[in-house]
C-alpha positions in Angstrom: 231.4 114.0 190.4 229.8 113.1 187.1 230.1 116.3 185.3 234.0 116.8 187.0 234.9 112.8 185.5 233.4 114.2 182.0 235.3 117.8 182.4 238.4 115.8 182.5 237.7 113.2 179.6 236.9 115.8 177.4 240.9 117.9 178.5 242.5 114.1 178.3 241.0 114.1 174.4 242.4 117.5 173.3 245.7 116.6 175.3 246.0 113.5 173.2 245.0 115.7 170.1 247.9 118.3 170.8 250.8 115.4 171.7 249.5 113.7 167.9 250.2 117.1 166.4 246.9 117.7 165.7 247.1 120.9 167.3 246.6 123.5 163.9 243.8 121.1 161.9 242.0 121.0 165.0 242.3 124.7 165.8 241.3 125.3 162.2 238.3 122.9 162.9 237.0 123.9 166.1 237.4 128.4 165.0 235.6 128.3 161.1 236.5 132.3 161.0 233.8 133.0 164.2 234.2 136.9 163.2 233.6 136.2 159.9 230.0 137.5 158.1 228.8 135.1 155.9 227.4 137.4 152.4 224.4 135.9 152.2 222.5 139.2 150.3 225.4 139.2 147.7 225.3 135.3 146.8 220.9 136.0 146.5 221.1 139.2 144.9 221.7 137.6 141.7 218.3 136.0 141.6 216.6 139.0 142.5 215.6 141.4 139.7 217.9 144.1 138.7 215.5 147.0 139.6 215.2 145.3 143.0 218.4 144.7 143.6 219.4 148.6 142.9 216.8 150.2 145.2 217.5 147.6 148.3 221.4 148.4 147.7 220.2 152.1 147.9 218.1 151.7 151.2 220.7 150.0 153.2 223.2 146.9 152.4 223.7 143.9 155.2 225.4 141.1 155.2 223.9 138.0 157.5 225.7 136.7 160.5 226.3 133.0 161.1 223.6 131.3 163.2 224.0 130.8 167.0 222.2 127.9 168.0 222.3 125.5 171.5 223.6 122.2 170.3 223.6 119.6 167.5 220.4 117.6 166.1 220.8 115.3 169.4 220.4 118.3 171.6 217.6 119.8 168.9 215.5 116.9 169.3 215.6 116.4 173.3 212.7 117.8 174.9 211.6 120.0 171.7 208.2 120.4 172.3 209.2 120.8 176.7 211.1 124.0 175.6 208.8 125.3 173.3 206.3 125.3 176.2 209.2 126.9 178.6 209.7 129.7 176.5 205.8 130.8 176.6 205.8 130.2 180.3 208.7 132.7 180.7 207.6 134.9 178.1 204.2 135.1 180.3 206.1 135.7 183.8 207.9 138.3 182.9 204.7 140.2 181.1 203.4 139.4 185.0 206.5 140.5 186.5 206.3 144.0 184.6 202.3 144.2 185.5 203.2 144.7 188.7 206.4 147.1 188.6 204.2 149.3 186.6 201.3 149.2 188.6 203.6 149.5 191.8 205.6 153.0 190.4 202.2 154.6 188.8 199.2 153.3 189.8 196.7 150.9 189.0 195.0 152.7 186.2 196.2 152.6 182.8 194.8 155.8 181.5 197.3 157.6 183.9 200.0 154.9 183.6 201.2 155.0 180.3 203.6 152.5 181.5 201.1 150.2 182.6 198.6 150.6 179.7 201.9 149.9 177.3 202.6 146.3 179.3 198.8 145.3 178.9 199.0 146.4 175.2 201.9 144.2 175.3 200.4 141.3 177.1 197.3 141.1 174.2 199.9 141.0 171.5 201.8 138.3 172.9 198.4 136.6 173.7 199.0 136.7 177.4 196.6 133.7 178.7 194.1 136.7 181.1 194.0 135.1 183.9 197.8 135.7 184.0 197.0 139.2 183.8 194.1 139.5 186.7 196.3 138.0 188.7 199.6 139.8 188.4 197.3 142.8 188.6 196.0 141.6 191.8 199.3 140.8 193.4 200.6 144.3 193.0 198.2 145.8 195.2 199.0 142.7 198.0 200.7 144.2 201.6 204.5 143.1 201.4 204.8 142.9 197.7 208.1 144.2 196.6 208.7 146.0 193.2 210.6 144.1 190.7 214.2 144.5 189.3 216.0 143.7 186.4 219.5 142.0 186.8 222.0 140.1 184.7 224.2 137.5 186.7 227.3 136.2 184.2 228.6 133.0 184.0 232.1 130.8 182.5 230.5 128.0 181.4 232.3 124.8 179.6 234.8 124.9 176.8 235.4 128.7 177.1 231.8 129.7 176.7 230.2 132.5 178.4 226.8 133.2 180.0 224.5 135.9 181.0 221.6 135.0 183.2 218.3 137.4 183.0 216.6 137.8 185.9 213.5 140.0 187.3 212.8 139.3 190.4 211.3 141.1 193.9 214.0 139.9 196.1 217.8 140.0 195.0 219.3 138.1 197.6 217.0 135.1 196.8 217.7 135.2 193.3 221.4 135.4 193.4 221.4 132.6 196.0 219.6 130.7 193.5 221.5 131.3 190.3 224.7 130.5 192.5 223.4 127.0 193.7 222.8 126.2 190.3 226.2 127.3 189.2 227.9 125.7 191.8 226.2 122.3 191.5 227.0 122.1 188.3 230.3 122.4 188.5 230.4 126.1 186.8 231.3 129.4 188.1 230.0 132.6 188.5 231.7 135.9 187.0 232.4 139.5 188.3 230.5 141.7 186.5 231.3 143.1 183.3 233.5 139.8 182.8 231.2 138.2 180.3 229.1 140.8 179.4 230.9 143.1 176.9 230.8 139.7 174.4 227.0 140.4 173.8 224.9 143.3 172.0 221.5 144.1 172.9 219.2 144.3 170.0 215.8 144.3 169.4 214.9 141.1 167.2 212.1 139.7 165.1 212.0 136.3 164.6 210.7 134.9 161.5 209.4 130.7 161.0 212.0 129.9 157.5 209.0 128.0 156.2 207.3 131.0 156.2 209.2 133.0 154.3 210.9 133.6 150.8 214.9 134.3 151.7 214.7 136.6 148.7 212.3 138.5 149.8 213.1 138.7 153.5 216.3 140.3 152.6 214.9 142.6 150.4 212.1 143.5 153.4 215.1 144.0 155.7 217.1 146.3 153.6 214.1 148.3 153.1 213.6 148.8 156.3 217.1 149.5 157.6 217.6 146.5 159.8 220.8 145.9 161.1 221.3 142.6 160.6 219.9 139.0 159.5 220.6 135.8 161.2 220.2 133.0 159.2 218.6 129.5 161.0 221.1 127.0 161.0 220.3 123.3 158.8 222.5 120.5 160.1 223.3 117.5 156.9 220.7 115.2 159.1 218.0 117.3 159.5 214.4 115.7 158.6 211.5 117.3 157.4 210.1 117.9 161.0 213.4 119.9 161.7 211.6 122.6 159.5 209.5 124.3 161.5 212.0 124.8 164.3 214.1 126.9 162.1 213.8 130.7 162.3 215.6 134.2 160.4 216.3 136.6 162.8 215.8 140.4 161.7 217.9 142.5 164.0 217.1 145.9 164.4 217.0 148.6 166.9 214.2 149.8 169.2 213.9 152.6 167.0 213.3 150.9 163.9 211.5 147.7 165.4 207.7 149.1 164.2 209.2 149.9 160.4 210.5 146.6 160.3 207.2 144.9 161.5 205.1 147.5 159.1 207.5 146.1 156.2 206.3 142.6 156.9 202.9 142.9 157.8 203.2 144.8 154.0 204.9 142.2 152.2 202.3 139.3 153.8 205.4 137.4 155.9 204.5 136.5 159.1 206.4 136.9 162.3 206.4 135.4 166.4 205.5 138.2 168.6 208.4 138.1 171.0 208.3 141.7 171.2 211.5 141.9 173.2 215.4 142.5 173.4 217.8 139.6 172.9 221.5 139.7 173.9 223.6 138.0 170.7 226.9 137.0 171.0 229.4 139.2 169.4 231.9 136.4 168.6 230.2 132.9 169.1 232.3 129.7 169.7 232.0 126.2 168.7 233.0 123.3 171.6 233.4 119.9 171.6 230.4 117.6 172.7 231.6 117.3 176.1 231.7 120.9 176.6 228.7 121.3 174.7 226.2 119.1 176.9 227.6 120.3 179.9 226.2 123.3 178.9 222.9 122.4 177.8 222.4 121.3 181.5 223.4 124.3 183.2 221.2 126.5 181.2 218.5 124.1 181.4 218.4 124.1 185.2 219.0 128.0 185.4 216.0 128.5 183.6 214.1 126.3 186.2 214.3 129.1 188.4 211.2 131.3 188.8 213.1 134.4 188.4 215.5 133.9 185.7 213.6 134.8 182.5 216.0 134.1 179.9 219.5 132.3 180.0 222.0 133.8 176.8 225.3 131.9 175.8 228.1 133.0 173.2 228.5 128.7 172.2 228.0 128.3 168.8 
């Protein structure tokens, strides 16, 4: 009831916007060119040395795409360190989640499951607590254990925003059960595939702390490299200095290229999180009103309370 009474507040508002003929100015407000690339590399390139400049230009030339992020500073702040925490838990349940599909399709030994010996490789890069490991190992060889798979369940959210819900899970019906609850509860609604979808791209992306990194020099790195794109971290006019560490480039790439972009920073001394993963990234992001925007930021929170969902994606700006 709470969420419907602040649905229909937020459609009173931009009714009383339209009838005041504030229809264009707040069109104009609310769309700041979404499509649009913002030319990042050609506004730094003249700080960078001339040499530079000519054999990055040579290599590969990018422009930067405008940062996606999940809310203003008051949805930054809530519960910063609480999701911090939630993205290493579901970073570590899926690594536990592909333990056991690979032991369950070749075997429990890694020297004959290439599959298998890649996910442990992947597990001690990521830092994979072991004991995580043992028993994800363990539970694959368990009487009744069902292999996992990979699904994506899509979403209209608030404001015209769309979601895409990752899951992995060992038994479909339970997790789409689940992820429709949540939906429903929150006053949402669940999509036919396909519907939301085909606004995302999946890429391959390294995620760089901007405290630890010279822009300059990241673009340079990135051109060098052949990377696709780079998404800038987004600063808000009342961000302190503890905002800083929460802001991160990201380096898009494809799988292909994904090791000659890591080799490239590992060269140049800049330090990166091992995510070691795909992301989906919204092709045209929007921006929503705060209603529309909070609303949101509860229904992704509680979808990814769900033991199978691994990662929640949303095209709101």
């Amino acid at each position: 009831m709470a969420s419907a009474s602040r649905a229909f507040g937020s459609l009173v508002h931009k009714a009383t916007l339209l009838h005041l003929g504030f229809s264009s100015s707040f069109s104009s407000l609310k769309n700041p060119a979404t499509t649009q690339t913002i030319g990042l590399l050609e506004r730094n390139l003249a700080r960078i040395p001339s040499s530079e400049v000519g054999r990055a230009e040579r290599a590969r030339r990018i422009c930067t795409s405008r940062p996606v992020c999940m809310g203003r500073r008051s949805c930054k702040i809530a519960g910063r360190k609480d999701a911090q925490n939630l993205k290493k838990m579901k970073r570590n349940s899926k690594i536990g989640k592909e333990i056991v599909s690979a032991i369950k399709k070749g075997g429990p030994n890694p020297t004959s499951n290439t599959v298998l010996a890649a996910v442990l490789e992947k597990a001690r890069e990521l830092e994979v607590p072991k004991e995580i490991v043992e028993r994800n190992i363990k539970k694959a060889s368990e009487k009744g254990q069902d292999t996992f798979t990979e699904k994506f369940y899509e979403v209209y959210g608030f404001g015209g925003v769309g979601m895409v819900v990752e899951v992995l899970t060992d038994k479909i019906t339970r997790s789409v059960a689940a992820v429709r609850g949540v939906v429903k509860d929150c006053g949402a609604k669940l999509a036919d595939p396909g519907s939301i979808l085909f606004k995302f791209r999946r890429a391959q992306v390294v995620n760089i702390k901007a405290a630890d990194a010279d822009k300059d020099q990241l673009l340079l790195v990135a051109l060098d490299a052949g990377a696709e794109d780079v998404i800038e971290p987004t600063v808000y006019d009342d961000d302190s200095e503890e905002d800083g560490p929460e802001r991160y480039y990201k380096i898009v790439t494809s799988a292909e290229n994904y090791s000659v972009i890591l080799s490239k920073l590992r060269d140049e001394g800049i330090e990166f999180e091992p995510d070691n993963g795909f992301e989906l990234l919204p092709l045209n992001p929007l921006e929503v009103d705060d209603e529309a925007m909070e609303l949101n930021k509860e229904l992704m929170s509680k979808l990814l309370e769900l033991d199978d969902v691994d990662a929640v994606y949303s095209d709101q700006k």
